[in-house]
N, C-alpha and C positions, 0 to 999 in steps of 0.2 A: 167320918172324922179321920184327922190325920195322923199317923200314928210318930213317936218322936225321930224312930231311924228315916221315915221320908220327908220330916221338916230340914233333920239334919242336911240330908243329900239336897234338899233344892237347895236351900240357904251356902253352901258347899258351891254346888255348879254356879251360883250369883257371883260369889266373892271371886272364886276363884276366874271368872270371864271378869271382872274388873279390874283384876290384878293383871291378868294376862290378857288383854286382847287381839290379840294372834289369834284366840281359841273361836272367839266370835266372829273375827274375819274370816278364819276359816271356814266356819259356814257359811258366809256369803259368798264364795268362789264361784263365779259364773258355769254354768253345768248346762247353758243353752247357746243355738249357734244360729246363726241367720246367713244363708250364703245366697250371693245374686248370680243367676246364671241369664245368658241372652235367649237359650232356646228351650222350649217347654218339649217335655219327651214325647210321642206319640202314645204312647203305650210304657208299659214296666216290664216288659219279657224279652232280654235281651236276645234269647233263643228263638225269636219269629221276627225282628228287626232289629235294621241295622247303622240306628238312629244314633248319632253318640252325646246323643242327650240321654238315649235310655241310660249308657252306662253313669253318667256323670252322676245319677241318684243311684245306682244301682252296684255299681263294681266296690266289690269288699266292703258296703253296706249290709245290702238286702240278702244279695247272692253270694256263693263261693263257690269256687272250682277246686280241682282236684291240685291244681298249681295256682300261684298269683304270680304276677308282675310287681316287686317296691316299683319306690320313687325313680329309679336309676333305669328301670326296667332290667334288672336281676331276676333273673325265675329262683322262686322259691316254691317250698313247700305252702301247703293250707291242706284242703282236706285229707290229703296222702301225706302222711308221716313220715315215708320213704320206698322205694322205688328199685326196681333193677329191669334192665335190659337186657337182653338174652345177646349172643356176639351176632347173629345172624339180622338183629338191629327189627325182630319181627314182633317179636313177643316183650309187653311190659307186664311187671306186677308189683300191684301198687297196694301198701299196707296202709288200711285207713283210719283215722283217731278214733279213738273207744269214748263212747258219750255222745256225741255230735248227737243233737234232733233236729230237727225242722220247724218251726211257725206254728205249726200247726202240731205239735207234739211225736209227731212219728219219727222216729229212729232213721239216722243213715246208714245204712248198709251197702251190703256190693248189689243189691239189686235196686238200689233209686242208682248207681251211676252207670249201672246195664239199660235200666231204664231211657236215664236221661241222654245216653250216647248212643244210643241204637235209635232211639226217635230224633235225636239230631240228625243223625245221617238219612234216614228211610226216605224213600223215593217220592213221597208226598211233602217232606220238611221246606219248612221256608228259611229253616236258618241258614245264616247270611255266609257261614261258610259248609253250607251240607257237604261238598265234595271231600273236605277234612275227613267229615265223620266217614263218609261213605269206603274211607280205605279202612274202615274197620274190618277183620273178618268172623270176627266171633269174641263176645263178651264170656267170661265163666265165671263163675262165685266157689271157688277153693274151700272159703267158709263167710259167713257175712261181715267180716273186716277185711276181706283179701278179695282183691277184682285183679283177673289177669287178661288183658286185652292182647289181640292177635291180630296184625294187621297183615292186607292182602300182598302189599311190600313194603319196603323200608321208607321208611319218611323221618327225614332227621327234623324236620320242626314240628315234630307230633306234640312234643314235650311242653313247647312254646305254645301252640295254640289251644293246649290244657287249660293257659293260663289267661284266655282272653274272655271277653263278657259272655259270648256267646258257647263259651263251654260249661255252662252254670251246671251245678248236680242242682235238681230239682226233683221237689215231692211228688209221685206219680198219683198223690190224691187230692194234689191242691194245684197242676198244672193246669185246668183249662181258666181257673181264676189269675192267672197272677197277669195278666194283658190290663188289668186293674186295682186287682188287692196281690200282690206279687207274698210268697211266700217261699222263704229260702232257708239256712241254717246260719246269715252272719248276725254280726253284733247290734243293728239296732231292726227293729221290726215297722213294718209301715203300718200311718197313720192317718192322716187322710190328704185328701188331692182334689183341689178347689181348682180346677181346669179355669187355667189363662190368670191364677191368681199363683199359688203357690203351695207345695206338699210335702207334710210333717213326716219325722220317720220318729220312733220313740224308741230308746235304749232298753234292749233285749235281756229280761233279766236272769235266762237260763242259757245266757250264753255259754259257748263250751269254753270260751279262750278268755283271755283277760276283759274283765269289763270293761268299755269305753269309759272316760271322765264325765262324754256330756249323756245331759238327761233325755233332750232332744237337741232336731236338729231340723230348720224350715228351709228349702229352698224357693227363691223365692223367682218368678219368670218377667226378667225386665230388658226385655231387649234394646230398648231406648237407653240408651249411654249416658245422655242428658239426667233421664230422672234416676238409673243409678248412682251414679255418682254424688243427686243429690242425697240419695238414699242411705250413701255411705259416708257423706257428711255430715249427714244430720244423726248418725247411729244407725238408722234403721235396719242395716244391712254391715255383719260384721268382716265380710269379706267377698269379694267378685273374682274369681278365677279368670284366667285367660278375657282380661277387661277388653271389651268390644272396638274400643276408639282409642288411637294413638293423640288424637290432639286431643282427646280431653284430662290424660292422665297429667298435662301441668296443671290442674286442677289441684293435686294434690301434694305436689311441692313445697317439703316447709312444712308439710301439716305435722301437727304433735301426737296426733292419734293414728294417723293410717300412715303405710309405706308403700308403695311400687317395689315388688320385688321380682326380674327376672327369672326367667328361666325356660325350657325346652321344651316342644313336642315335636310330635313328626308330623308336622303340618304341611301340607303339597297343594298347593293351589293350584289348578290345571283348568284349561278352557275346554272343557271335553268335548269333541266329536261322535256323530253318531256315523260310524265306518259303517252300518247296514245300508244305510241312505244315500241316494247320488245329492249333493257331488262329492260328499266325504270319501266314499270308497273307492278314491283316485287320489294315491300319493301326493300326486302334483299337486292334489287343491290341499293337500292338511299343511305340505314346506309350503305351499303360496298362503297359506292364514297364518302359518307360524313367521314367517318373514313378513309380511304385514304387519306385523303388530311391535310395536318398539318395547319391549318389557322390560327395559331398562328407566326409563320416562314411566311408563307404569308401575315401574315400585317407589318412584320416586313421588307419585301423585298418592299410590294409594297408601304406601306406609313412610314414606317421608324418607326413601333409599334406605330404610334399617329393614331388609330382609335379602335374602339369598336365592340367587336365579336359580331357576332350575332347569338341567337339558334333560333330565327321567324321572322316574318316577321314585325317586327316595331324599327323605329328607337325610342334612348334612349330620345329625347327630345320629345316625343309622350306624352301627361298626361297616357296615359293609359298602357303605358310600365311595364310590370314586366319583373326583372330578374329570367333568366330562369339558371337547372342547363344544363349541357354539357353533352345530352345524348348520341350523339354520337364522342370521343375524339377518338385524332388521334392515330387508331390504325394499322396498315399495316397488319398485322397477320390476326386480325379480321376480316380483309374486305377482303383477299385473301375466308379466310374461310367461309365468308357470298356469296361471287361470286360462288365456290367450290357448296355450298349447295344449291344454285340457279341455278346450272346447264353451268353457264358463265365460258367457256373453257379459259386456256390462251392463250391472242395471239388476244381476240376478238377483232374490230377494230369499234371505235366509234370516231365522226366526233364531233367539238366543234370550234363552230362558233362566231365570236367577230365583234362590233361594233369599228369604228375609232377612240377610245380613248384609255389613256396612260391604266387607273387602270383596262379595259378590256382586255388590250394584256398583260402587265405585269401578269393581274392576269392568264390569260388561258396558258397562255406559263408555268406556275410554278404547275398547276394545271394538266397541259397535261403529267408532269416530272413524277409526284404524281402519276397518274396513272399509269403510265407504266409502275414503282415497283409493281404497285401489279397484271401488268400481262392483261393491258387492253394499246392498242396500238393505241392513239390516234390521227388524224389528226386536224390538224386548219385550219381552214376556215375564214381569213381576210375578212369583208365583207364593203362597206360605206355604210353609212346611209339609204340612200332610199331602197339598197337592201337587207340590215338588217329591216330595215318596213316593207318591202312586203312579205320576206320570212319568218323572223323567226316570227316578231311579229302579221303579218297579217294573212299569211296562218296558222302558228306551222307546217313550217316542217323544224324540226333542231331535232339533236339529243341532243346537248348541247348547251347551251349560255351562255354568261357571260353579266351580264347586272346591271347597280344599276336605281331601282324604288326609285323616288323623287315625287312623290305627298304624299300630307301627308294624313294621315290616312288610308292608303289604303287596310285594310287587308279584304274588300270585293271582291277583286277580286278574290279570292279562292271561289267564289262561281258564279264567272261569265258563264255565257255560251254564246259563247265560250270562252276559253281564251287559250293562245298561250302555256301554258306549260299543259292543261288538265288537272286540277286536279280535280276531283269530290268526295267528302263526305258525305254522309248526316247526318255525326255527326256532321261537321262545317258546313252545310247546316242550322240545323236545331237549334244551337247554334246563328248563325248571324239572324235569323230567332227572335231569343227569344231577342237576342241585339237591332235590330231595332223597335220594337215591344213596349219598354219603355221610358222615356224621362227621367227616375229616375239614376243620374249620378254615384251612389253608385253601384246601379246594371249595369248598363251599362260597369263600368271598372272592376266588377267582371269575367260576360260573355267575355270582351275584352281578359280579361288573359287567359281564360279557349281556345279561338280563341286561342291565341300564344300558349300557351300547346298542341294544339289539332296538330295545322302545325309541332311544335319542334318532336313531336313523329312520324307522317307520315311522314315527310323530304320530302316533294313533291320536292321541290327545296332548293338546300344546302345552308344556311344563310351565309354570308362569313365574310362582316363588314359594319360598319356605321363609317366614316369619318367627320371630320368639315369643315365647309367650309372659305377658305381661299380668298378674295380680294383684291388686290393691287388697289388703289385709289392715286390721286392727293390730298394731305394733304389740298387743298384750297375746296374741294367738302364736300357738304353738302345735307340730306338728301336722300342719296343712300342706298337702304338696304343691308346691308352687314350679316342680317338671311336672309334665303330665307323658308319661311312657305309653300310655294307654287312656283310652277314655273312660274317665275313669273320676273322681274325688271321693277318695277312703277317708272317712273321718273318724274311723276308731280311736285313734293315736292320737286327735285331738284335743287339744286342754287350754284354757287361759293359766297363764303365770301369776294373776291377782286376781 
């Protein structure tokens, strides 16, 4: 039976939602999110690939690092509340927030990021940047909120790659799971993953930092442009990041519910060479394929002239971009004559390999034409994903790729060992050498330039273009990054406005 104080309070909460209906819209404020992405991630460990679909579920979701990357690519704090440097540029100590746990319930302290950054680096790590961790020289725990790390020299972008996916702090009891059920300390916690359909992530109710708005959040895998966009017409799909196809976004022109909204990545489309392999590892033949090939007609086929040549390897919104001139323009004659002088008969047959996206098969199909004017007879090699990771980027055994690099700042991988197109220098060896070396920002983007000078003239890998990136959103979403600094869609911060 009900007693008269809780007939009062219903009767009470009725009138007063009748009177005021605000109260009861309120409750309906959408708290779920549908996002379409083109590429399904291989795995969820950003720390053993170096997939940038892992991050795009995963960066300031699942995981956190001891730094993030905003929208702007600003370094910020996250798990390190604050920081100092020693002047000798060797020693950090990093104070870490009080509360943080994990997924799984266990506490962060300085020993999951002793943990997590001593197995990044070890000699066995497949993370995609172990040589990073590798200048580590000793981890110590002061007390369990305080890690002081010691590196074996100065590296001014230690700071910086704190804050990329592959520097995740992770639970040392729930690491060999998360390559499937991924367990981290951010704001929403995974939920399930219906491989080649789409995977839930659920808002995290003992988050340490501010709760997100949404309740969940599905990404859904629709590489086909066609059926996204009907998916985003018809509702199904609240929003698409970096939308796959430029002719189909007049699609959406005029519409009352979604928008196309601009904006940035550091997106590098390159025809990569494999420098181990003859006839790559002869100058001659990488300026005779880069002079073969008209890249100015091929940004106009593949994104309609709306993207930006490139002669190296940094995208324009990079601080440390210079423009470079066009050492080697399209010349056919030239490149017959450089092949000729190299020894490269016609007729020779070279194999170029493509990942399951539009601007890699558009670009290899118009690139494969290219060549075969000048006398080099190329096959294609459609490949998906997983087997485009295993072989071209994982072993390097391809003759040709077509591929665009999206992490930003990344013109250290020309000095990686191994890396999947070979290139080896020790005038860019010893150049990046001099760049890490300093914290002085004047000189640092001198050296950066003299790096892009140094790639534009060897052409290890043929520059093609840097594109912007395009988003179709539901006009009522807020706080989506529509830059992408990093591979990455944080959706803590998002919210509907009704």
């Amino acid at each position: 039976m009900k007693t008269v104080s809780t007939l009062i309070t219903v009767l009470t909460a009725g009138f007063s939602a009748s009177l005021c209906p605000g109260l009861s819209q309120a409750a309906d404020v959408r708290d779920t999110l549908s996002i379409g992405l083109a590429i399904e991630p291989p795995g969820l460990d950003p720390t053993r690939g170096s997939s940038e679909a892992i991050g795009m579920v995963t960066y300031g979701n699942i995981y956190e690092g001891l730094m993030r990357l905003d929208e702007h690519g600003a370094l910020q704090p996250l798990l390190a509340r604050d920081w100092s440097i020693t002047a000798d540029g060797l020693t950090y100590d990093f104070t870490l927030r009080d509360g943080v746990r994990f997924h799984d319930g266990t506490a962060l302290t300085c020993a999951s990021v002793q943990f997590s950054l001593i197995r990044a680096g070890a000699a066995g790590s497949t993370n995609p940047h172990r040589t990073v961790f590798s200048r580590i020289a000793d981890i110590s725990c002061p007390d369990s909120l305080h890690v002081r790390i010691r590196l074996q020299h100065p590296y001014g972008s230690f700071l910086y790659q704190l804050a990329w996916n592959d520097a995740a702090i992770l639970s040392p009891a729930s690491v060999d799971q998360n390559i499937s059920h991924p367990v981290g300390t951010g704001p929403f916690v995974f939920g399930e993953w219906r491989r080649g359909d789409h995977l839930t992530l659920n808002r995290n109710p003992d988050y340490w930092g501010h709760s997100p708005a949404l309740r969940s959040v599905t990404f859904r895998f629709m590489p086909d442009p066609l059926s996204a966009s009907n998916a985003l017409l018809a509702g199904e799909l609240d929003a698409y990041p970096s939308f796959p196809s430029r002719e189909i976004l007049s699609r959406f022109a005029g519409n009352t519910k979604l928008e196309v909204v601009r904006g940035s990545f550091p997106f590098k489309a390159i025809l990569a060479l494999n420098n181990a392999r003859r006839p790559f590892n002869d100058i001659r033949v990488r300026q005779a394929i880069a002079q073969a090939i008209d890249r100015k007609a091929l940004i106009q086929a593949v994104a309609e002239g709306d993207a930006t040549l490139l002669q190296s390897h940094m995208a324009p919104d990079d601080p440390d971009y210079v423009s470079l001139p066009d050492r080697y323009p399209y010349d056919p004659d030239h490149a017959r004559a450089l092949l000729k002088d190299a020894g490269i008969a016609p007729g020779t047959h070279l194999t170029l390999a493509f990942p399951p996206i539009g601007y890699a098969r558009d670009s290899s199909e118009l690139i494969a034409a290219y060549l075969e004017q000048v006398g080099l007879i190329v096959t294609l090699q459609p490949l998906e994903w997983p087997a485009w990771l295993g072989q071209v980027y994982g072993q390097g055994a391809f003759d040709m790729t077509v591929i665009a690099h999206t992490e930003p700042h990344d013109i250290a991988i020309y000095d990686r060992t191994p890396v999947y197109f070979h290139y080896h220098s020790p005038v860019f060896h010893e150049l990046l050498e001099q760049y890490e070396a300093t914290a002085d920002t004047a000189r640092r983007h001198r050296l950066s330039g003299q790096m892009q000078e140094q790639l534009a003239t060897d052409e290890p890998n043929v520059f093609l273009f840097s594109i912007p990136r395009e988003t179709v959103m539901n006009r009522h979403l807020r706080g989506l990054w529509t830059s992408q600094p990093i591979a990455g869609c944080p959706v803590a911060g998002v919210f509907w406005d009704q």
